[in-house]
N, C-alpha and C positions, 0 to 999 in steps of 0.2 A: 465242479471241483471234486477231485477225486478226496476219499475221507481215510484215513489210517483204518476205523476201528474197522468200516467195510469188510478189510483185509485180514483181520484178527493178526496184526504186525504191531509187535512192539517199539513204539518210537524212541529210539534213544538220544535224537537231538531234536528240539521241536523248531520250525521255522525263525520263532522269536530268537531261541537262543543262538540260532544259525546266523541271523541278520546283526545279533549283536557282535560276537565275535568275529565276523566279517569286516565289521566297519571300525570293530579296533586293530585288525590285521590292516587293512587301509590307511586307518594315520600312523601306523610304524614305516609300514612302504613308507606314503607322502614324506615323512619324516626324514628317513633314509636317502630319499631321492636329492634333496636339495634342490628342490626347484629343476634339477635334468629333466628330460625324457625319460619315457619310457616304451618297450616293445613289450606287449605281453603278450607268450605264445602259452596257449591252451591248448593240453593233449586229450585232443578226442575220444571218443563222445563225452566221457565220464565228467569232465572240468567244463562244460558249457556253460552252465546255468552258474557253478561258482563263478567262472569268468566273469559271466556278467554283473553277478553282483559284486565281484571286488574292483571292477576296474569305476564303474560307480563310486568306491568308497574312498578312492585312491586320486588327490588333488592332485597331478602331473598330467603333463600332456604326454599322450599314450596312443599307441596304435595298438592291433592287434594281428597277430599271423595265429596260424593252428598247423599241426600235426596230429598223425595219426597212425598209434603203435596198438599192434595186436601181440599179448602175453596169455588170455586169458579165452580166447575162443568164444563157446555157451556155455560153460560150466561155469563154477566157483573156485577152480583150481587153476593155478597158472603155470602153463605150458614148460615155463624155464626161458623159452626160447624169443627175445624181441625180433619183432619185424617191423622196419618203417611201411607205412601204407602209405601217408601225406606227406612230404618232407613242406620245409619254408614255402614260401612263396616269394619274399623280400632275402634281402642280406641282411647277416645283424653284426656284420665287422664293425667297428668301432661303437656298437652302441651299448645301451643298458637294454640289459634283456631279465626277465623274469619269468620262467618256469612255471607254470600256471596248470596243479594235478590236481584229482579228488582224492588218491589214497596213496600215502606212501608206506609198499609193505615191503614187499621182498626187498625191494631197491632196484631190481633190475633196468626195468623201466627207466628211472630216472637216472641212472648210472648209464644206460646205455644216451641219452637224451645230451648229458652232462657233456660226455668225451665227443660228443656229433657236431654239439655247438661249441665249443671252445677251440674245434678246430679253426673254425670262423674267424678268430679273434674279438670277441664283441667288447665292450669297454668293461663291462660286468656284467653276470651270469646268476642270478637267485632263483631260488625256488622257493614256491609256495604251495604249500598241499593243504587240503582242507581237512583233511583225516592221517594221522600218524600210528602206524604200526607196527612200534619198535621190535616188539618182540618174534615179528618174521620175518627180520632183515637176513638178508644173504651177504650182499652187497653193503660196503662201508659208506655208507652217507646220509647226510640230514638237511631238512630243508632249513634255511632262512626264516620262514613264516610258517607256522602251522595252527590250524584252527584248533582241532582236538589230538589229544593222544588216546588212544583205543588202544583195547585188549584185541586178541583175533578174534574177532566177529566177524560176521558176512553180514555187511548192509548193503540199503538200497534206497532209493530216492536221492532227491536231491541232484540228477545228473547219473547217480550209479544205478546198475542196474541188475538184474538177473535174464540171462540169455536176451537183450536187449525189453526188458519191461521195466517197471516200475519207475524209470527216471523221470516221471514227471511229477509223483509224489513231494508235497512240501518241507516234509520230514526228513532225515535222515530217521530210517527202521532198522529192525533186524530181520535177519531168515534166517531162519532156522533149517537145518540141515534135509528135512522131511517136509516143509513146508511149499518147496516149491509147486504149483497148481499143473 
């Protein structure tokens, strides 16, 4: 198992606190849900490991699709610009669907995600980010469910990553600007 201190990264959410707010964002879904269905689509790579652990947390019967949008390339800066890479794989007209990200900053992402599936018509349409960050929104919108709200920091673990590393980390860390190896 890979170790934070290894890394000399500072942990700003530790696994425990991760699992706990997980599985109370799960019985607000569950709650939510009324006993319906549910579709959860995870956007690639970054919401993998959240995915799996909230759909765990979450008592409805659920499938899963993924997408997969590139904003952010190999840096820590976001291009501006969405591109679908994965669209659906199912239809999600008349169903509940839930939006399944690890960070919501700019908004772009999920603004562009929002107006792609509602064309669809699904029955309902939420979002769940595990990380919120309000303060570098572009884009007007907020998710349904949010794990934490964050300042702008650049983290990693947890599914996120730097130029595809460190998502397998148990933590949510930070990097530091000069830190990348």
């Amino acid at each position: 198992m890979l170790t934070v201190t290894n890394r000399d990264l500072e942990v700003l959410y530790t696994r425990e606190q991760i699992g706990t707010r997980v599985a109370e964002m799960g019985l607000q879904i569950t709650q939510d849900l009324k006993g319906e269905k549910l579709v959860m689509v995870g956007v690639l790579k970054g919401a993998a490991i959240f995915l799996a652990d909230l759909a765990r947390a979450v008592d409805a019967e659920a499938t899963f699709d993924f997408v997969a949008v590139s904003s952010y390339g190999k840096g820590q800066r976001s291009s501006g610009a969405v591109k679908l890479i994965k669209d659906l794989d199912q239809s999600i007209e008349g169903k509940n669907v839930l939006i399944v990200e690890d960070i919501l900053d700019t908004g772009l992402t999920l603004s562009y995600l929002r107006k792609l599936f509602l064309q669809q018509h699904p029955r309902s349409l939420r979002i769940a980010t595990l990380l919120d960050k309000p303060s570098r929104r572009i884009e007007k919108i907020d998710a349904d469910y949010v794990g934490f709200s964050i300042p702008n920091l650049f983290v990693i673990g947890y599914g996120m990553d730097y130029a595809e590393r460190y998502r397998n980390l148990p933590d949510i860390c930070l990097m530091s600007p000069e830190h990348p190896e």
